[in-house]
N, C-alpha and C positions, 0 to 999 in steps of 0.2 A: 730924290723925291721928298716932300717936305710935308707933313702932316698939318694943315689949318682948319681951325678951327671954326666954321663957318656961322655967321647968324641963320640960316636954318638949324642949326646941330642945337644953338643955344636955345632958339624958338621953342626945339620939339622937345629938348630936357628941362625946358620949365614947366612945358605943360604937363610929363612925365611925373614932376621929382615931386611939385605938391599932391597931387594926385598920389604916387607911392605912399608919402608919409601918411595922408589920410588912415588910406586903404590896409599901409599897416600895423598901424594902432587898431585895426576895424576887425581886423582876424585877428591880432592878439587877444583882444577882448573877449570876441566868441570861442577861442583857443579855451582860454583860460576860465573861463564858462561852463564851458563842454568838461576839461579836469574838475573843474571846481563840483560840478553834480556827480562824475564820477566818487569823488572823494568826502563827499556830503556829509556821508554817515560819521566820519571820522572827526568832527568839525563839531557838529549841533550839541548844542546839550554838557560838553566838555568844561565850559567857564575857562574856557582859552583867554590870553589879554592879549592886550593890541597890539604890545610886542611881540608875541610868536606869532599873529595871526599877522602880521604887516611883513615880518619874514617869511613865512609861506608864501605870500601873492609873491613877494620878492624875488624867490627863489623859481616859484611857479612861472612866472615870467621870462627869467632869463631861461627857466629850460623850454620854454617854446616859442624863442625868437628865430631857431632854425626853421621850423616848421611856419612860421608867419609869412617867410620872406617869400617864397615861393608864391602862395598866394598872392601876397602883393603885390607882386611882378605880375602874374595872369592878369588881377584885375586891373590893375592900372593900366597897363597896356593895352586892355579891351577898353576902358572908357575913353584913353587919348588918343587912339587912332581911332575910334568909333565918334567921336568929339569933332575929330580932321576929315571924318569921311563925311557926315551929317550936316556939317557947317559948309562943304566944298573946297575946302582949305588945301586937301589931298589930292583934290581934282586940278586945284591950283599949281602946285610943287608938281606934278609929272606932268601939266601941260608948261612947267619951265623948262622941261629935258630932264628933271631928278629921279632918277628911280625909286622904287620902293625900299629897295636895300641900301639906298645912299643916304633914302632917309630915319634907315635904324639906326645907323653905322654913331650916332651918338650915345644913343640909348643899347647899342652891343656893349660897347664899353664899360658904361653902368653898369650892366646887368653884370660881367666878368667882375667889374670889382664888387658886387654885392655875393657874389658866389665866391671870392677868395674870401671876404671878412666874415661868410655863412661860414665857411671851412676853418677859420681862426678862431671862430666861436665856439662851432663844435667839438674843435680841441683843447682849448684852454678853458673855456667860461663855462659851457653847459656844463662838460663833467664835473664839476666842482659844484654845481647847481643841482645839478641832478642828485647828485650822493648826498648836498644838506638837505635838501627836499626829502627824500628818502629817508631821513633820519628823523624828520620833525614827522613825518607819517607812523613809523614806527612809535616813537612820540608819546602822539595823541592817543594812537590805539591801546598803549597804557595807561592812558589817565582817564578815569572813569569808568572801571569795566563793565559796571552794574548796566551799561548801554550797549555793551558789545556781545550781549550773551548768546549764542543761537538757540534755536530751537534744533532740538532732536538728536542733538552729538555732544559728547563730552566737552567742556571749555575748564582750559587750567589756567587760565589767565588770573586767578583768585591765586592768593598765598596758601600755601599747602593742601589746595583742595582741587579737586576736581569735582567738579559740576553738570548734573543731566537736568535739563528743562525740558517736557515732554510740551508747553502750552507757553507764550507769553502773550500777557497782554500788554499794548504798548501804550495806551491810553492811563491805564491806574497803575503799569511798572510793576502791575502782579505776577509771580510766577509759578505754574502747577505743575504738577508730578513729578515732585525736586526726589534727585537721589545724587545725594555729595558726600564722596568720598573724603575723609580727612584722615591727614596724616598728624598727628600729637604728639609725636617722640622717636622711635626708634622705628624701622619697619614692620614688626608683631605690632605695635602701638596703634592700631591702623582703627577709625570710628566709618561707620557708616553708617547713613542718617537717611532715612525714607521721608519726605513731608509732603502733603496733599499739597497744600501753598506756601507761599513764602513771598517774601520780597526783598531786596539788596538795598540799602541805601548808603552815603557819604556821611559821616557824621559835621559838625558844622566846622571844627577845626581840620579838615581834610587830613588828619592823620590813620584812621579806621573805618572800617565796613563794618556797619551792625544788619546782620542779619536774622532776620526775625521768620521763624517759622510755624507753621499751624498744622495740627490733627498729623502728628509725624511718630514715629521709632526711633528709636538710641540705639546701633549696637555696637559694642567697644571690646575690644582687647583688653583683659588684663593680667599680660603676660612681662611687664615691667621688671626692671630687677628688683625694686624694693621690695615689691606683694609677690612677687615670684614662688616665695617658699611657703609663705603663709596664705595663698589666697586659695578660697575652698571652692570658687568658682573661676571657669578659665575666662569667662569674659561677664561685660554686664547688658542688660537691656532694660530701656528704659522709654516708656510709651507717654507723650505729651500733648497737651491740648494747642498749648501757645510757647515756643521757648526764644528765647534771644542770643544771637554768637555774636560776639564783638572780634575781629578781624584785625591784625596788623597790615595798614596798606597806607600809603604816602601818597593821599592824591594831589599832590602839588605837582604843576609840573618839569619834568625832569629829563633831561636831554639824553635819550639812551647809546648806548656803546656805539662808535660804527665800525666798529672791529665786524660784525656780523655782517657787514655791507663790501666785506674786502672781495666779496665772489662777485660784484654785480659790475657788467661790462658798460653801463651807462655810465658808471662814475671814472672812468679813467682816458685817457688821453689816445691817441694813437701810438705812439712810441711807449708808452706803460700796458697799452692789449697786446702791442708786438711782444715785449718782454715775456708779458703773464703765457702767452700764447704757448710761447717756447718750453717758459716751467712746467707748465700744465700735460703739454705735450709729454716730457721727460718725465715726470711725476706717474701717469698713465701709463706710458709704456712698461715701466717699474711697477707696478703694480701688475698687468700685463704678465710681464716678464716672470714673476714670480707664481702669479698664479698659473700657468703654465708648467714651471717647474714641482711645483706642488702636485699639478692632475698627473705628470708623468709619473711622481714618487708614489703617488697614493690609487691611479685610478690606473697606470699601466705600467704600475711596477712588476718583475718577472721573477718568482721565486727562485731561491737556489737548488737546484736540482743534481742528482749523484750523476754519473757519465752517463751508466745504462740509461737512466730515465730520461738525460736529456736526449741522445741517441733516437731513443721509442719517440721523443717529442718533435724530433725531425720528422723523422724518418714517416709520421700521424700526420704532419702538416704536408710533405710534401707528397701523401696521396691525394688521388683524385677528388675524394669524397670522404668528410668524416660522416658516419653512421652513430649520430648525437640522438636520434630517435629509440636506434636497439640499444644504444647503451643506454638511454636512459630508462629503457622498458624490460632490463637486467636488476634494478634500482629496488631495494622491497618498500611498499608503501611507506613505510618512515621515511625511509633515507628519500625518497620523492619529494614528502611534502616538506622535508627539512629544506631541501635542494629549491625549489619553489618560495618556501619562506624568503630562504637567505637570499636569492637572487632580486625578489621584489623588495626587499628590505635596503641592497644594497644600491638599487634603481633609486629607490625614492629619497634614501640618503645623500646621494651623490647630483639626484635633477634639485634637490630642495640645496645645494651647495653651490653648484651654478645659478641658479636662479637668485641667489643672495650676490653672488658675486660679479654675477650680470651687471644685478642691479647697481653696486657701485659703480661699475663702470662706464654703464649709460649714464650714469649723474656725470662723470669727466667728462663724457665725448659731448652731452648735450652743453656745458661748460665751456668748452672749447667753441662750440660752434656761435654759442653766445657772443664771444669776445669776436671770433671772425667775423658774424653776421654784424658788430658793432662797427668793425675796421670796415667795411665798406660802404655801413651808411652815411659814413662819412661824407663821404665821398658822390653818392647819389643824392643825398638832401643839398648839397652842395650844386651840383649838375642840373638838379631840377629844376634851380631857378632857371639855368639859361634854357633849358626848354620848355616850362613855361613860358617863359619870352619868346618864342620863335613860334606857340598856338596863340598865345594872348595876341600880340600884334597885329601878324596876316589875319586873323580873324575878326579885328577888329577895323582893318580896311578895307575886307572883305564887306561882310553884316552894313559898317558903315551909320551905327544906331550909337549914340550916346546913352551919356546919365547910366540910372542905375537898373535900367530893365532888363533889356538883352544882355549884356555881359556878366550879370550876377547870375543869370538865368544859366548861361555858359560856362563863367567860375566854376558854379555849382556843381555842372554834369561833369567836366573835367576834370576838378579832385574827386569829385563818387568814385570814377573810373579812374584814377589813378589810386587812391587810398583803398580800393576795392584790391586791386590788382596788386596794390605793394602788399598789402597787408594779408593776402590769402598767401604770397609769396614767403613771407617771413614766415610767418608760420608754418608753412610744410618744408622750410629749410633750417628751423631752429626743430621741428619733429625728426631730422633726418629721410625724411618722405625725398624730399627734392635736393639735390644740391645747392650751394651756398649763391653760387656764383648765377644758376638758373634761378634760384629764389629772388632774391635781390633784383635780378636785370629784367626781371617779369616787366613789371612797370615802367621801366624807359625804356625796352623795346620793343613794347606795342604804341609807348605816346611819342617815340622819333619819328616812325615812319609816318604819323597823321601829320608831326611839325614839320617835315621836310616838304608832303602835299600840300598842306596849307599856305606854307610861305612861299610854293611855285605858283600856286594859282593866285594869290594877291601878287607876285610880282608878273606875272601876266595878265593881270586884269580878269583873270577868269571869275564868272559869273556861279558860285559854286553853290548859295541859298538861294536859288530863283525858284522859289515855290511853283510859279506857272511851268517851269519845266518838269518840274514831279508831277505835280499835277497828273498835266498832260501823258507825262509818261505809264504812272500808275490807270489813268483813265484806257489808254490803248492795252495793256498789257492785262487789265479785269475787263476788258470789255466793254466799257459806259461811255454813253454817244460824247460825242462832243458838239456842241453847238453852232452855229454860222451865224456872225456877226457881221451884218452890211448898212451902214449907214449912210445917210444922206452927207455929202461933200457940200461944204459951203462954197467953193471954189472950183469949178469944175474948167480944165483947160481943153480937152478934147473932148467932145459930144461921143456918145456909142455909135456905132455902123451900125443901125435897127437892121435894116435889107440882110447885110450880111451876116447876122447873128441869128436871124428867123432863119437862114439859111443854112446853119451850121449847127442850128438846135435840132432842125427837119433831120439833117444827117444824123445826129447822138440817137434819137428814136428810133431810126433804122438799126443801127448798130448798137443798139439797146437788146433790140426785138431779136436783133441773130443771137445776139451772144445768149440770151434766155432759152432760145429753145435747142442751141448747141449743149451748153453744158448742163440744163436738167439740174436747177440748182438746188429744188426740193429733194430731191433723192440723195441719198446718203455717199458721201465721197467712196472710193476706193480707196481700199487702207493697202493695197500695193503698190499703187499708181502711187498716193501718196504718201510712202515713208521712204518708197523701194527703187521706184523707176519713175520719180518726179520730170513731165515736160514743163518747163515755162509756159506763164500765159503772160502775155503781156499784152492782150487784147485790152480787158479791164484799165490795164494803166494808161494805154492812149485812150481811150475814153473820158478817164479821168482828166487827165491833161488838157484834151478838149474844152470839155466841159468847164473847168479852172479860169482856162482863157476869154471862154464866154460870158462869167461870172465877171469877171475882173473887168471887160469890156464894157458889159452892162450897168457894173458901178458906178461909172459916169452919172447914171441919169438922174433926174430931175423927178421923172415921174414917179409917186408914193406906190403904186399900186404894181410897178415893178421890182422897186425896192423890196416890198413883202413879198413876190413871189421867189425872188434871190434869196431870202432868206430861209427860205423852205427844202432849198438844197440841202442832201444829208451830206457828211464829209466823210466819204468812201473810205475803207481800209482794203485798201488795193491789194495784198496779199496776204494779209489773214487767215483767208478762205482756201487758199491752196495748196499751205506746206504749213511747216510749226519754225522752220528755218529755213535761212540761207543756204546751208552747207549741207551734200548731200549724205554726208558719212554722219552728221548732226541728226538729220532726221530717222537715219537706219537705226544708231543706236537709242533713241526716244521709243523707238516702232517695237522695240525686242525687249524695252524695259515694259515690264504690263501695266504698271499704275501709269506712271508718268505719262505711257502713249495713249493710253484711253481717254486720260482728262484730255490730252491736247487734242484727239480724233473730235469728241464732243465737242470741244471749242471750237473748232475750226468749222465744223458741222454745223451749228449756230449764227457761224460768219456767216457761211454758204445761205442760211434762210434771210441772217438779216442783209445780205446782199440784194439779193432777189428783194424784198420790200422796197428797199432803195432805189433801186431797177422801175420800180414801178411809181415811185415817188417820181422821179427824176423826168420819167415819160408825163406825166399830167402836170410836174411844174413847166416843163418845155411845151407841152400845149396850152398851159394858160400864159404863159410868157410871148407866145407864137401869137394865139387871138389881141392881147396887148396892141404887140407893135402893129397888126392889120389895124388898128380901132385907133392908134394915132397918126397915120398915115392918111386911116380916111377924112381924118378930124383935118389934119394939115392940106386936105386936096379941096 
């Protein structure tokens, strides 16, 4: 069998491929939009040049080419089959014999090789993008710091100071309730410095901070070794109105280390996460390993004991019960409260010893979990394109709507809920909350099984957004009439049978009139009959049926004054009124649940009255319908 290449296949990837390019430069843009305000603050104000900032978009770029394609496949795909279905193009191709899937079967292909060079990217180009990116972030947030100050926490981002800002203003770059810790020499050498305000600025050769403070305190160490032996006071204080600090700082900018970047699983490849994965592993467990053997030496080491006492130390364990309460109520209050000391003393030594040690080791495992959760985004950012292609498409032959309204509208809600769903996933799988494998697969396996419904109903023609069938359905299921449309026929081939239709309306009246005063439709159902020991009626639905046919017969006519009484017909819910379901084990368990069966009692109960109205409608439209055909009959005599 010989694979050709057909002019549909080329038709539908031309109309495909410009369309893609558009669409993805169109997410790239807003990608790098969206990063670009996240990362705002690190940017403004800097006196960055064009050279680092033209590297940034550069790097910013290629790291979110993975993340564009996907998109561009959704979209495009909804505008080029939404394009073939709007224009009838589509109606064209399957009324030649082509199926729907005969006519992907070019655009599969595409989409497979956009998902291997998504996967070639993410291995080779991003990580290398990702880690310079990361490096020129890091970067910026050292040059300039007088921008980066927070309010209300320490910041040592200053050369040998540490920094508390109780206020800043961001308008005049003023700053209150300064308390900076300086270091001047040795650690005794230590200055701390109180100022009501202050301000940081750059000097103009970007070599120093001069910091200038107001209404502040001095107080300094001076326990130095020069003045050590001779100073009659151990420190100094010194109280100012206005003073000036000049600062050693390099605001030029300066490409910092990425040695500190060797832990971040963005910047490495597949086969270098495999690697680290393994070290990391071995590293931890060794770590592990030891502190393990340390809690044995230290937390359940067993003293050396003479024979007798070990003996007694049997011989105490293997009774039934130690009496740790009498002995210890033998104890004279010293020896108690020493006993009590030492045991809470030795608790809080040993939980405050785990808790440190914990703590390293959740940095490993959540490390670990990093690199793994990186090893298979791979792989899913990769995949997502081809199922974005399998919603974008059917969806878009589906809808059958062009341009940029409906399928941006769709883009839209399908990354919310995919970016929703991966992203609530990473995250309780990089917490350790969820596992790695259920984190990750959150998102493509709730959006396969709608690609797999989607492109069964577009390849059956299935009619899946027919609003009038929600509609309608929603309308029966809340209860709101629905209305009877009968219009006048330009064309009418068969006249109505008036004789036989007066005659078959006279019937409906009859069998109107029993059925109202057999079932007593005012009075409230039985909730036995009807949850428990349900009879069929199917009185009502030949009625219905009837009456249907007479309608339908009488549409024929010519006469206006018929036509409006046809339309005055209500359109019956034949069993609404009788049960809440089909099935009778359905209705038992509704009847034993109390909320659920009570709404449905009341609705059904509701039927039951707006039936009876209907009843009564249906009898005075049939007798004005009746008087009708006698008054054209007498006209025609």
């Amino acid at each position: 069998m010989t694979f050709r290449i057909k002019k549909l296949d080329i038709f539908i990837a031309k109309q495909f491929g410009l369309l893609f390019v558009g669409t993805f430069f169109i997410c790239q843009f807003v990608l790098m939009m969206q990063f670009l305000w996240r990362n705002i603050d690190d940017l403004i104000g800097k006196g960055l040049s064009m050279e680092v900032m033209a590297q940034f978009f550069w790097y910013m770029a290629l790291m979110l080419v993975p993340q564009a394609l996907p998109l561009a496949i959704l979209l495009s795909t909804l505008i080029a089959f939404g394009n073939l279905g709007e224009s009838s193009e589509l109606t064209a191709i399957k009324a030649a014999g082509v199926s729907l899937m005969q006519a992907f079967r070019s655009l599969i292909v595409i989409t497979v090789a956009v998902c291997l060079c998504s996967f070639y990217f993410q291995n080779h180009v991003a990580p290398q993008a990702n880690l310079k990116l990361a490096q020129l972030l890091i970067s910026m947030k050292q040059k300039s710091p007088e921008l980066m100050i927070p309010e209300g926490i320490f910041y040592d981002g200053l050369p040998n100071c540490n920094l508390y800002v109780q206020k800043k203003d961001v308008q005049t770059g003023k700053l209150y309730g300064m308390m900076i810790y300086r270091r001047t020499g040795s650690y005794e050498d230590q200055a701390i410095i109180l100022a009501d305000s202050g301000m940081l600025q750059s000097t103009a050769e970007k070599k120093h901070l001069l910091l200038t403070l107001w209404s502040g305190e001095w107080f300094e160490n001076m326990q130095s070794q020069e003045i050590a032996n001779s100073a009659s006071v151990p420190y100094r204080r010194e109280t100012f109105v206005t003073k000036q600090i000049v600062l050693d700082f390099d605001g030029e900018f300066n490409m910092s280390d990425a040695s500190s970047l060797t832990s971040n699983a963005k910047g490495k490849g597949l086969r270098q996460i495999t690697s680290d994965i393994d070290s990391l592993n071995h590293v931890y467990d060794s770590i592990g390993k030891a502190y393990y053997d340390d809690a044995k030496r230290v937390y359940y080491s067993l003293p050396s004991l003479a024979k007798t006492d070990s003996v007694k130390a049997v011989k105490a364990a293997m009774a039934e019960s130690m009496a740790f309460d009498s002995i210890y109520a033998r104890l004279s209050a010293d020896k108690k409260q020493n006993a009590v000391n030492d045991a809470l003393n030795k608790t809080q030594s040993r939980v405050s010893d785990l808790e440190f040690r914990s703590m390293i080791t959740s940095d490993g495992d959540k490390l670990i979990r990093q690199h793994k959760i990186e090893a298979i985004n791979k792989f899913t950012l990769a995949l997502q394109c081809l199922l974005f292609f399998f919603i974008g498409a059917p969806l878009g032959a589906i809808i059958r709507k062009g341009g940029l309204g409906y399928p941006i509208l769709i883009s839209v809600l399908v990354f919310i809920i995919y970016y929703i769903l991966d992203n609530s996933g990473y995250r309780m799988a990089r917490g350790g909350m969820w596992a790695i494998w259920f984190g990750k697969g959150l998102a493509p396996a709730v959006l396969t099984p709608i690609a797999v419904f989607v492109t069964y109903k577009a390849n059956n023609d299935s009619v899946v957004f027919n609003s009038d069938a929600y509609r309608d359905f929603f309308m029966k299921l809340l209860g709101l009439r629905l209305k009877r449309h009968v219009f006048s026929k330009e064309v009418v081939i068969n006249e109505p049978d008036y004789a036989s239709d007066a005659v078959r309306l006279r019937q409906i009246n009859r069998d109107v009139n029993v059925y109202s005063n057999d079932h007593k439709l005012v009075a409230a159902p039985n909730v036995i009959k009807v949850f428990f020991k349900y009879a069929p009626d199917h009185e009502i639905e030949r009625i219905n049926e009837e009456m249907e046919a007479v309608i339908e017969d009488l549409s024929n006519t010519r006469d206006k004054v018929v036509l409006h009484e046809l339309n005055q017909y209500p359109i019956l819910s034949a069993k609404a009124h009788t049960r809440p379901f089909e099935k009778r084990w359905l209705n038992m368990v509704v009847g034993i649940i109390f909320p659920i069966g009570a709404v449905l009692y009341v609705r059904m109960w509701m039927f039951r009255l707006r039936l009876l109205r209907d009843l009564r409608t249906i009898r005075q439209t049939n007798q004005n319908i009746i008087v009708r055909i006698r008054e054209m009959e007498l006209d025609k005599a």
